[in-house]
PLY file of the C-alpha trace (Angstrom):
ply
format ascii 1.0
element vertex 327
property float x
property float y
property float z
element edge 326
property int vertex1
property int vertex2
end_header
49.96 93.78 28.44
48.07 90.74 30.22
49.43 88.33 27.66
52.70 89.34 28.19
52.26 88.83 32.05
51.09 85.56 31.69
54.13 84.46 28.98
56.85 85.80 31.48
55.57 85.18 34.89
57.59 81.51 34.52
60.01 83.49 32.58
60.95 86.75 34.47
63.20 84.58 37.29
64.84 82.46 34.78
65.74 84.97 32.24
68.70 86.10 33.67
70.28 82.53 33.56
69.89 79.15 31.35
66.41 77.57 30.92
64.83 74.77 29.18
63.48 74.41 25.99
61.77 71.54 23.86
64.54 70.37 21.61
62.63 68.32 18.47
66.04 66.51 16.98
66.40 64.00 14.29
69.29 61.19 13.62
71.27 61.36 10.51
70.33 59.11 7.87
73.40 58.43 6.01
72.69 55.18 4.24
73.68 56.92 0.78
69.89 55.74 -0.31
68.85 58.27 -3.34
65.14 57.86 -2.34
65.51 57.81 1.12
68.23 61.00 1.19
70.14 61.56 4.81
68.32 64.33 7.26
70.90 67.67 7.51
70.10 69.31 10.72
71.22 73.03 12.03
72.08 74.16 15.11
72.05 77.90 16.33
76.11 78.87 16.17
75.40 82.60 16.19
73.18 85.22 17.50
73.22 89.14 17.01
71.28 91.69 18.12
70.72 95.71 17.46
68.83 98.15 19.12
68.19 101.65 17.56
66.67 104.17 20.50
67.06 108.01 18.85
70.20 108.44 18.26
71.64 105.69 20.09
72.78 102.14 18.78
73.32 99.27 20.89
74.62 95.93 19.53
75.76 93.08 21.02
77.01 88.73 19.75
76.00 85.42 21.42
78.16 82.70 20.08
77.21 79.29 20.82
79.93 76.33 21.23
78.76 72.62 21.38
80.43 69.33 22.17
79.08 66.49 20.28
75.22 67.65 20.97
75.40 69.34 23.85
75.43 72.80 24.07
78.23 73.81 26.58
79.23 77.31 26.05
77.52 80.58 25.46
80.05 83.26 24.84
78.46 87.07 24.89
80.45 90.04 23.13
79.64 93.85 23.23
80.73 95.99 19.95
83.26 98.55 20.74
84.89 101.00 18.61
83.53 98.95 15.33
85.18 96.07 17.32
83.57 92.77 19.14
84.77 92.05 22.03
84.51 89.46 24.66
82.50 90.47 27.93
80.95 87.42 29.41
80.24 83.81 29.17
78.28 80.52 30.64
79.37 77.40 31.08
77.39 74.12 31.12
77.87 71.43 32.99
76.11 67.62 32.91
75.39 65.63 35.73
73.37 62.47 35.21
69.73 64.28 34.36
70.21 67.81 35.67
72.50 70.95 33.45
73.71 73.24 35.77
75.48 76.87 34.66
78.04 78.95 35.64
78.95 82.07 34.79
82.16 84.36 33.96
83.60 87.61 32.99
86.54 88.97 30.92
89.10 90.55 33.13
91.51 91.01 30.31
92.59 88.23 28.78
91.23 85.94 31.63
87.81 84.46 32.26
86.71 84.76 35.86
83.81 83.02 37.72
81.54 85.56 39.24
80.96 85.19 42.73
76.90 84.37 42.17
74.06 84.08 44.96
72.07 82.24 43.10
71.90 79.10 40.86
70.08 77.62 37.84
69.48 73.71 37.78
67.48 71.72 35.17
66.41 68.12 35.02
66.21 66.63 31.81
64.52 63.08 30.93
64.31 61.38 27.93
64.11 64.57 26.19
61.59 66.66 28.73
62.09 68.93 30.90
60.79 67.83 34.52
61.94 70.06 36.35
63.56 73.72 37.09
64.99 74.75 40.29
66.05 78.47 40.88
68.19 78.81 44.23
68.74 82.53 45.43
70.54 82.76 48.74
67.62 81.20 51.07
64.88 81.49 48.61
63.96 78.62 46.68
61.61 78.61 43.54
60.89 75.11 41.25
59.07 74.44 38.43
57.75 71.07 38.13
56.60 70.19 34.62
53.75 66.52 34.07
53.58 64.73 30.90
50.65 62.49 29.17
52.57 61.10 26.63
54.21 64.05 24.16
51.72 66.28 25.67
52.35 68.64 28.85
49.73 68.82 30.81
50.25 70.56 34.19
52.94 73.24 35.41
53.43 73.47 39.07
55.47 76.40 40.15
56.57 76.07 43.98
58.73 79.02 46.07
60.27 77.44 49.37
58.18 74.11 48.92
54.86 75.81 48.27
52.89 75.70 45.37
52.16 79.35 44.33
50.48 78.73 40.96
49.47 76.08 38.48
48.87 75.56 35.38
46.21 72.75 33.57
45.73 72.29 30.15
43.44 70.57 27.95
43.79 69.17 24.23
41.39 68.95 21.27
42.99 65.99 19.76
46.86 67.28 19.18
45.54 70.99 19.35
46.21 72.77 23.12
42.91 74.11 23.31
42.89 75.73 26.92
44.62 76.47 30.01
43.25 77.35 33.21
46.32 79.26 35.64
45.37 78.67 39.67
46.84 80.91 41.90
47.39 79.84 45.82
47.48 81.78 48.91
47.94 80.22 52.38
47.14 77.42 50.37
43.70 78.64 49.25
43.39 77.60 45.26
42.03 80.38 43.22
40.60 80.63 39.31
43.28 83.21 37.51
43.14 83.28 33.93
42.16 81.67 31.27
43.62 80.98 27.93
42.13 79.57 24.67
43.75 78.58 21.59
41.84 78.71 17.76
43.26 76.72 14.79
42.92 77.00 10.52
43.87 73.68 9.16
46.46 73.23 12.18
47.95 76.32 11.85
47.65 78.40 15.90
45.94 81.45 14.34
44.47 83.09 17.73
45.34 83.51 21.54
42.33 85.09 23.67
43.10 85.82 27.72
40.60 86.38 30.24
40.91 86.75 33.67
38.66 85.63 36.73
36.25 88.79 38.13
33.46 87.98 40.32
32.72 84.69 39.27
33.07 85.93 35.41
35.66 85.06 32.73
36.44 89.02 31.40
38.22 88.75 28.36
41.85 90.99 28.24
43.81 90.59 25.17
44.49 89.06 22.23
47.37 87.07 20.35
46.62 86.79 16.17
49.55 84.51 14.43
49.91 85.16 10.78
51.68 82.82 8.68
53.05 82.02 5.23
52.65 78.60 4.67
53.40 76.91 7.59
55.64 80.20 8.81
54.87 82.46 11.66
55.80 85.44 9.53
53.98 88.15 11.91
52.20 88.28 15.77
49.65 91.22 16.84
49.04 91.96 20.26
45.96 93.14 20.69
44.65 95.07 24.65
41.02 94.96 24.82
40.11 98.69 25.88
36.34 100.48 25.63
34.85 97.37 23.95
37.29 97.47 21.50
40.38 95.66 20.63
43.33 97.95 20.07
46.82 97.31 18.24
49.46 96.94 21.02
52.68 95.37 19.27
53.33 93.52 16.37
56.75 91.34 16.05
58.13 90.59 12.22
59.70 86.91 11.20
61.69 86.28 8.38
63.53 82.95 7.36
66.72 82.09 5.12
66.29 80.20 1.91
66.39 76.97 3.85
64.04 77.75 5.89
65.02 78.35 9.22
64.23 81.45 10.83
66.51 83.95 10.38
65.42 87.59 12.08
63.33 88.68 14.42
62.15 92.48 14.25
60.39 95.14 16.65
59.81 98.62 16.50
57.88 101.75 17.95
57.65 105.08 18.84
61.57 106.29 17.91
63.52 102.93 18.08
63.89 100.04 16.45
65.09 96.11 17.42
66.44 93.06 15.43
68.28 89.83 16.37
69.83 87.92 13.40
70.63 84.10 13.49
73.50 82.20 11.74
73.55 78.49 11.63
76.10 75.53 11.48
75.56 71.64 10.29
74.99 69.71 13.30
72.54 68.36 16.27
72.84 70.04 19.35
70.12 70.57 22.25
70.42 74.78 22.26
66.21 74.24 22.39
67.08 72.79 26.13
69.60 75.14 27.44
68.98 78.58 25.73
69.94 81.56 28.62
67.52 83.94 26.55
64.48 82.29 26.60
63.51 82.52 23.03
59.89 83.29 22.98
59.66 82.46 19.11
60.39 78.80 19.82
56.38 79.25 19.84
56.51 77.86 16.07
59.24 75.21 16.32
62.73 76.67 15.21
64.96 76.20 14.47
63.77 73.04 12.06
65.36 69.77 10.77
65.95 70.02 6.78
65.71 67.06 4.28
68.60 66.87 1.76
67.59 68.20 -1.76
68.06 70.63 -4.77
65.48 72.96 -2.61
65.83 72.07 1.04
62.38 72.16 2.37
61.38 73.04 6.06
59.77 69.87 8.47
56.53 71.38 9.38
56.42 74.45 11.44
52.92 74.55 12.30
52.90 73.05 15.45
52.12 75.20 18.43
54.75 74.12 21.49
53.13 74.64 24.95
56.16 74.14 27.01
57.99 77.11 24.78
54.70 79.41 25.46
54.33 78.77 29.67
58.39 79.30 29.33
58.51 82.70 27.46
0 1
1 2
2 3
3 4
4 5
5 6
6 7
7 8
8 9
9 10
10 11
11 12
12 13
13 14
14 15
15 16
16 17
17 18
18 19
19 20
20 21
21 22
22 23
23 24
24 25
25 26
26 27
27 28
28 29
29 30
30 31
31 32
32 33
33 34
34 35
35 36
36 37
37 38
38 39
39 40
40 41
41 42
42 43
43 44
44 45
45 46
46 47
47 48
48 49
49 50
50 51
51 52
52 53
53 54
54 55
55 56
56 57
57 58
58 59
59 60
60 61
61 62
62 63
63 64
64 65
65 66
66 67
67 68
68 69
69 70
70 71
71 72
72 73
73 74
74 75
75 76
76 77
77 78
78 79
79 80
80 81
81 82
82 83
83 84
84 85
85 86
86 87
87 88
88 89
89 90
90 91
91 92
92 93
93 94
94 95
95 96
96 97
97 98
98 99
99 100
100 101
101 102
102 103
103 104
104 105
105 106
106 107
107 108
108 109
109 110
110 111
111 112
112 113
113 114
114 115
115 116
116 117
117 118
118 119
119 120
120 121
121 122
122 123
123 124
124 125
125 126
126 127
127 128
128 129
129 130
130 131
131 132
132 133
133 134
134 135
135 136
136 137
137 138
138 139
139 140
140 141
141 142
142 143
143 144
144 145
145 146
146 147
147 148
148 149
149 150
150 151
151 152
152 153
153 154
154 155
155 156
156 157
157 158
158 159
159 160
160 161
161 162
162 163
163 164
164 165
165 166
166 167
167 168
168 169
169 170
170 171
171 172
172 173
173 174
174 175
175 176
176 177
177 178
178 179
179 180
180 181
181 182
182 183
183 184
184 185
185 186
186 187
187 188
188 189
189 190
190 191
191 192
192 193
193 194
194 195
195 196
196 197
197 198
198 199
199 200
200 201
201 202
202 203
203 204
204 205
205 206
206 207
207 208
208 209
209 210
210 211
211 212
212 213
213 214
214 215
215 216
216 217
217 218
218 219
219 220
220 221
221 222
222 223
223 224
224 225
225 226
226 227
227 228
228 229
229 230
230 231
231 232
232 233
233 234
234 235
235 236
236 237
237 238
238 239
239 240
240 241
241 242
242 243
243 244
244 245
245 246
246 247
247 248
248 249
249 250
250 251
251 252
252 253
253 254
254 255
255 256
256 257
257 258
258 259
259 260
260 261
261 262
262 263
263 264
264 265
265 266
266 267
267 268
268 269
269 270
270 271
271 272
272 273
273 274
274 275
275 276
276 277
277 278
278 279
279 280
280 281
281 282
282 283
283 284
284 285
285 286
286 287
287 288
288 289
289 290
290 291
291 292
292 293
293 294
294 295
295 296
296 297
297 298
298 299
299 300
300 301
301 302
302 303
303 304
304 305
305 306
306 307
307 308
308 309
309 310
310 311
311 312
312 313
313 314
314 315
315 316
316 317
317 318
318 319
319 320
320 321
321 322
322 323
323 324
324 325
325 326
């Protein structure tokens, strides 16, 4: 699906290693003030994920350890016999502005570095990403990421010092109303695609794609968000095909009784998906250095709570560009 292209053409070099995420964070307010009660915030601590495909079940864990904020270890386990067991990990690393990872394997009871021919480096300033930099034995690829304000407004994507594509984007107030993707060749700048964004009282309700034919926007597919409240609960693909949309995939939502999201569900023809998320008390920047990519960070999760009888969610609502060009 063209949508899907789009989402993962930043994506599909970086998903096999750490990338950056918007991280939204709050401080603790622990002033003991009744009216003014302190901020609890929740950090990912666990991730697990099943796959049903006929008769075949495949599960695996992500645990995620922090020190002080930062995220610094990512800890994978495969199920075995009814058992988890450790199979690999990453490691991150802090220099100045720029994370860097490394990864290992279990060779019985001892971690070993693999021998990689590649690397992953991002550059993190006061709270944006700025840059990405993906180094495979003499082939060099970088994302570099501009800022007006909050708002991200260009994505330049270079491979050995080249820029191969771009993307602009343009705001209706705080709404991300369109982007226009350029593609280069021998430094020739081209008209790609085209994406445009429709909103219901804030809420992202509708991604349409078109693509650049002859001088013609054609449209291609379709993204409809459905919500409850200020949830993402549901999203519809949609191809267009004989002057007609058609039903492509739909992914399913669901969130724990404080609000933060808690599965993620899938299925077709004969199998089945799910990824379940468990949560700890604590700040920690897994919305920066995530090695998955996490495609639903599309409606802000995981969210800061406010302490009460009935926690309620911060407002989920707001669409995150730099979580969309990074899925």
């Amino acid at each position: 699906m063209k949508t899907t292209k789009f989402i993962t053409s930043v994506f599909s070099i970086l998903i096999m290693f750490c990338f950056a995420l918007m991280f939204t964070g709050c401080n603790n307010d622990d002033d003991g003030n009744i009216d003014n009660p302190a901020t609890i915030t929740y950090r990912v601590a666990e991730k697990v994920s099943t796959e049903i495909s006929g008769s075949n079940m495949y599960e695996d864990k992500s645990l995620y350890n922090y020190l002080d904020k930062r995220l610094i270890e990512i800890i994978e386990l495969d199920k075995e016999n009814g058992t988890w067991v450790e199979d690999r990990k990453t490691e991150f690393d802090y220099e100045g502005d720029w994370v860097y990872s490394t990864r290992f394997y279990k060779d019985g009871d001892d971690w070993v570095e693999q021998e990689m021919q590649s690397s992953q480096e991002i550059k993190i300033v006061n709270g944006k990403v700025v840059e990405i930099k993906y180094t495979y034995m003499n082939f060099v690829s970088r994302q570099v990421f501009t800022y007006s304000g909050s708002k991200l407004i260009k994505v330049e994507s270079y491979d050995n010092g080249e820029l191969h594509y771009k993307y602009v984007c343009t705001y209706n107030g705080e709404n991300l109303q369109e982007i226009i993707e350029y593609s280069y060749y021998e430094g020739v700048e081209e008209l790609d695609y085209k994406y445009e964004f429709s909103y219901t009282n804030g809420n992202l309700t509708e991604l349409l794609e078109f693509y650049y034919n002859n001088d013609i926007w054609e449209i291609s597919d379709k993204t409809v968000y459905h919500y409850s409240g200020n949830k993402v609960i549901q999203i519809d693909d949609y191809d267009y095909y004989n002057n007609s949309w058609q039903l492509d995939d739909s992914i399913y939502y669901s969130y724990n009784t404080q609000g933060l999201l808690e599965s993620i569900s899938e299925s077709g023809d004969g199998w089945t998906w799910e990824e379940i998320y468990t949560y700890e008390v604590g700040v920690g920047n897994y919305k920066l250095i995530d090695e998955d990519g996490s495609y639903y960070e599309i409606f802000n999760y995981p969210t800061t709570q406010r302490m009460s009888e009935t926690p309620v969610s911060t407002d989920d609502r707001k669409f995150k560009l730099k979580q969309f060009l990074l899925r």
